[in-house]
C-alpha positions as CSV (number, residue, x, y, z in Angstrom):
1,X,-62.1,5.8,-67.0
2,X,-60.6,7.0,-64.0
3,X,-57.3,5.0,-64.7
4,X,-57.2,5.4,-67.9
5,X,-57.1,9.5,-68.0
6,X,-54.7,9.4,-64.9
7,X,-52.5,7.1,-66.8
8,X,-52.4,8.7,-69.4
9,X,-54.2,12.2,-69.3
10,X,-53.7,12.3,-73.5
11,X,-56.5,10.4,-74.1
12,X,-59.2,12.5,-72.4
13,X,-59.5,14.1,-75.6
14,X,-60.8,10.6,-77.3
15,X,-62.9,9.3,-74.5
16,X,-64.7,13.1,-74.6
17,X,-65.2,12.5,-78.5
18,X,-66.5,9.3,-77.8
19,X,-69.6,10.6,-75.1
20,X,-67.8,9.7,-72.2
21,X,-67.7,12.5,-70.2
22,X,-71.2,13.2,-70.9
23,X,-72.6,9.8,-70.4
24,X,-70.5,9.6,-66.6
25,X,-72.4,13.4,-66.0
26,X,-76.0,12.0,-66.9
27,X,-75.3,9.1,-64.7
28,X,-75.2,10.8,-61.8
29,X,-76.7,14.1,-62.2
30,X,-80.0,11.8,-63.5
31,X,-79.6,9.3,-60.2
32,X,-78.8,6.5,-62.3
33,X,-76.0,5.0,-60.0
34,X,-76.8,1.8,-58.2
35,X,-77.1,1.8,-55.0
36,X,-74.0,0.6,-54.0
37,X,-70.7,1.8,-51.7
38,X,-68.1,0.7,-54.5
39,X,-70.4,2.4,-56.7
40,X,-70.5,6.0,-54.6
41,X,-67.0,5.9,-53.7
42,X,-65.8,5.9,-57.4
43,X,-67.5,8.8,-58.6
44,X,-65.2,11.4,-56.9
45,X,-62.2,9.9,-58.5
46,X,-64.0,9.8,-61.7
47,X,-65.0,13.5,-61.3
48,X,-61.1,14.2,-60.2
49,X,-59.8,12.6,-63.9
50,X,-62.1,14.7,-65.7
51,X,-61.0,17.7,-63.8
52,X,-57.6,17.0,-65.3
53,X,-58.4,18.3,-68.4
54,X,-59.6,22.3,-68.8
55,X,-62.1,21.2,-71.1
56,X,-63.7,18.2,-68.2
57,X,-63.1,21.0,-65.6
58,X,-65.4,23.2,-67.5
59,X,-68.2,20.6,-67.7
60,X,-67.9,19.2,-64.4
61,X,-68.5,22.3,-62.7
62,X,-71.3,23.6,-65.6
63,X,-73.8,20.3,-65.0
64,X,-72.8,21.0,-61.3
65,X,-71.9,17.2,-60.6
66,X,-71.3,17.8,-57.0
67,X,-74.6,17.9,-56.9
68,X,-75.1,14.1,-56.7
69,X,-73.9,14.3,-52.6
70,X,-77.3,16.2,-51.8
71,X,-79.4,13.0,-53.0
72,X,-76.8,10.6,-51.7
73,X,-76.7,12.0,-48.4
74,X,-80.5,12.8,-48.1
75,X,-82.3,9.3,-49.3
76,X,-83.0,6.2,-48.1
77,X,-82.3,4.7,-51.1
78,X,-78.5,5.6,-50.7
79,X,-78.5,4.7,-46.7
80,X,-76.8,1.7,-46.5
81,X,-74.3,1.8,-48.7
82,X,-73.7,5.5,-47.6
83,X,-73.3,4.0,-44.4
84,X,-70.8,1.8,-45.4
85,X,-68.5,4.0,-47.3
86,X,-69.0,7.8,-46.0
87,X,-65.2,7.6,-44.3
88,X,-63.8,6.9,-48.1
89,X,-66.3,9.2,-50.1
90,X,-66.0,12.7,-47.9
91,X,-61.7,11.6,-48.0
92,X,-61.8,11.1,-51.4
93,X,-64.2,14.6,-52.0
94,X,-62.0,16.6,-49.8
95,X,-58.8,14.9,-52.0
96,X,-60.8,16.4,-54.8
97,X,-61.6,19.7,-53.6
98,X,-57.8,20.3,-52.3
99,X,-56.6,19.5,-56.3
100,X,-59.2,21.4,-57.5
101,X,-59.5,24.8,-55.8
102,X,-62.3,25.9,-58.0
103,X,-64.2,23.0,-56.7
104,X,-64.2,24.4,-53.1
105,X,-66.8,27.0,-53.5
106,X,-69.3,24.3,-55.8
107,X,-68.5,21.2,-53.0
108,X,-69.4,24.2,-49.8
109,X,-72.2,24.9,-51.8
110,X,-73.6,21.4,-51.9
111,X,-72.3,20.5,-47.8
112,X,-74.8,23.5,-46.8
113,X,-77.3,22.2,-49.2
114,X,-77.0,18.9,-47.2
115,X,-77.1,20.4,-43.8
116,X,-79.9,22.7,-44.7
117,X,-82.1,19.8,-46.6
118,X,-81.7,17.7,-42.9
119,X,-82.1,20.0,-40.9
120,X,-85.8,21.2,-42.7
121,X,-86.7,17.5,-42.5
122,X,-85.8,18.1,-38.5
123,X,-87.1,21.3,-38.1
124,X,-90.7,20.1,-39.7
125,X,-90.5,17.1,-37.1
126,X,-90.8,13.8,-36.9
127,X,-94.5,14.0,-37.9
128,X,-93.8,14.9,-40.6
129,X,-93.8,11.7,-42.3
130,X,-94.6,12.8,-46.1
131,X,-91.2,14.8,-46.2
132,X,-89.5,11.9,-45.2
133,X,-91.5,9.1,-46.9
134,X,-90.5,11.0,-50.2
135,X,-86.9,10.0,-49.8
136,X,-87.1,6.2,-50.3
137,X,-85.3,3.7,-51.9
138,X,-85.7,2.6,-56.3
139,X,-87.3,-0.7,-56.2
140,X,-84.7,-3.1,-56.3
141,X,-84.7,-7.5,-57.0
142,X,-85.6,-8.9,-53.8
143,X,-81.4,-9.8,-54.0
144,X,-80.2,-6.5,-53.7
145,X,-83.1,-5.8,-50.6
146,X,-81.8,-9.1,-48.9
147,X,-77.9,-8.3,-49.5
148,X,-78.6,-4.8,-48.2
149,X,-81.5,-4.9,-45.5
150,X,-79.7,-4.5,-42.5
151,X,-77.7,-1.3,-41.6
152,X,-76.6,0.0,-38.3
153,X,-77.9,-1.9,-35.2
154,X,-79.5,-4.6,-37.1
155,X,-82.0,-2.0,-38.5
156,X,-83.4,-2.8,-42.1
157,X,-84.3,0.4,-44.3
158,X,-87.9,-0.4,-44.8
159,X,-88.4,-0.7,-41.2
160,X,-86.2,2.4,-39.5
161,X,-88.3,4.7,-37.6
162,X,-88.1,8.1,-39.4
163,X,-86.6,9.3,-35.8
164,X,-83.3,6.7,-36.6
165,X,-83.3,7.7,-40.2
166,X,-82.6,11.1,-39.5
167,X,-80.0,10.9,-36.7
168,X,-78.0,8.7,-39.4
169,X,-78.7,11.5,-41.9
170,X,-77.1,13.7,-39.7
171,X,-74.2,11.6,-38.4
172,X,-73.2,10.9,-42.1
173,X,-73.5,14.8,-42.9
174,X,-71.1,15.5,-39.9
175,X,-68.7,12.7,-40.8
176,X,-68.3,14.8,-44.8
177,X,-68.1,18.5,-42.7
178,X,-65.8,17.4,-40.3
179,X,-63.1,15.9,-43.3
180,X,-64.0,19.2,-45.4
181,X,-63.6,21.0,-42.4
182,X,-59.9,19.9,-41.9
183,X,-58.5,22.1,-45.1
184,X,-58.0,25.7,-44.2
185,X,-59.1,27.5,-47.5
186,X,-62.7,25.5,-47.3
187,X,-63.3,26.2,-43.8
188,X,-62.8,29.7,-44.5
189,X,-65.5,29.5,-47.5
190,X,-67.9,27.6,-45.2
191,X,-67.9,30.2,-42.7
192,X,-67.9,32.7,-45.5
193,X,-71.5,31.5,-46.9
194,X,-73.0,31.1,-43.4
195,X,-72.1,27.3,-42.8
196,X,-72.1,27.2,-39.3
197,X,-75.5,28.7,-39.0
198,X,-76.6,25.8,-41.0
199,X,-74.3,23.5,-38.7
200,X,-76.0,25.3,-35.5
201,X,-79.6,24.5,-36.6
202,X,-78.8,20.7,-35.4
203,X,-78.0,21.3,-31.9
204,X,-81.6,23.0,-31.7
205,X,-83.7,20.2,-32.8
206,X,-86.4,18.5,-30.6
207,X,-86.8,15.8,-33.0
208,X,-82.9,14.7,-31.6
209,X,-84.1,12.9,-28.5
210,X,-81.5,12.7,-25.2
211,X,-80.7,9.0,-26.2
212,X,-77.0,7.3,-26.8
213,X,-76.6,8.2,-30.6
214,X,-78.4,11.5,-30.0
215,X,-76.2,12.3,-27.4
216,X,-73.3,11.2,-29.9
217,X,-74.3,13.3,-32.8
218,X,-73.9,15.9,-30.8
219,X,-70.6,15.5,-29.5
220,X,-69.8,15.3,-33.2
221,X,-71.5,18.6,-34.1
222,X,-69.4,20.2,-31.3
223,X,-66.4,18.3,-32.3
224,X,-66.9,19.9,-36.5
């Protein structure tokens, strides 16, 4: 899809008739994507075609399809594969954003959603395993689970304490501000709508214990 409308921008108008647009929208606005980094990292680009056209502009931003990143960058079922690819999606989301200047207030919208959705799971602490537990991965063939069991430190998903989980969660949030960060125009907007009070609420969490990669997400958040 994406080739084909940046190709040749002409034929949005066919592919729209045809359900295309819509069908891409429902796909990830109803979590239908596979858990996959190929599969993550295309949906920007796919968002950016549409956005070439006034008319895929229009229902991009009214089905709110940034809204994707919050469930991406909050479940476990989306870890690995967000671990693997969260350089190239927050690059290619910032590339987005910079075309799209009416983008930047939806896509600082949905970064502070992200930050605040962590940093409740944080604030709640690591007792509270519920919150947590409700964020797991789709059922998937036992394939996919093999293919895709281990992540950082030769951790599997099933198995990460809910401690690891969320340090990750935050290190991949950090990794999508600190790209965003680099444009002028949406740093101004995230300090605008109160982002860095949303950034600040990491640095005060107990549930982030004095360890290596504690130590490092920090760094990071002082870094952003």
């Amino acid at each position: 899809m994406s080739e084909l409308i940046h190709k040749d921008p002409t034929c949005f108008s066919m592919l729209h008739a045809a359900g295309l647009t819509t069908a891409f929208l429902d796909a990830i606005s109803e979590d239908l994507l596979l858990p996959s980094s190929k599969a993550l990292c295309c949906i920007p680009s796919g968002l950016d075609a549409l956005c070439l056209n006034n008319t895929g502009l229009q229902a991009v931003t009214e089905r709110n399809a940034l809204q994707f990143l919050v469930h991406v960058f909050t479940s476990r079922k989306y870890f690995l594969p967000l671990n693997e690819g969260v350089s190239h999606l927050a690059n290619s989301m910032e590339e987005m954003m910079r075309h799209f200047p009416y983008l930047r207030g939806l896509g600082v919208d949905v970064i502070i959603e992200i930050l605040e959705k962590v940093a409740l799971v944080g604030d709640m602490g690591l007792e509270a395993k519920d919150k947590l537990d409700s964020l797991v991965p789709m059922d998937t063939d036992s394939e996919e689970k093999h293919n895709e069991g281990v992540g950082t430190s030769g951790l599997s998903v099933e198995n990460m304490t809910n401690e690891r989980f969320l340090q990750l969660c935050i290190s991949h949030a950090m990794v999508l501000v600190h790209r965003a960060m680099e444009n002028l125009e949406t740093c101004r907007i995230f300090v605008e709508k109160k982002g860095i009070e949303s950034l600040m609420r990491f640095l005060a969490l107990s549930s982030i214990p004095l360890s290596s990669e504690g130590m490092s997400i920090a760094m990071h958040m002082v870094a952003v």
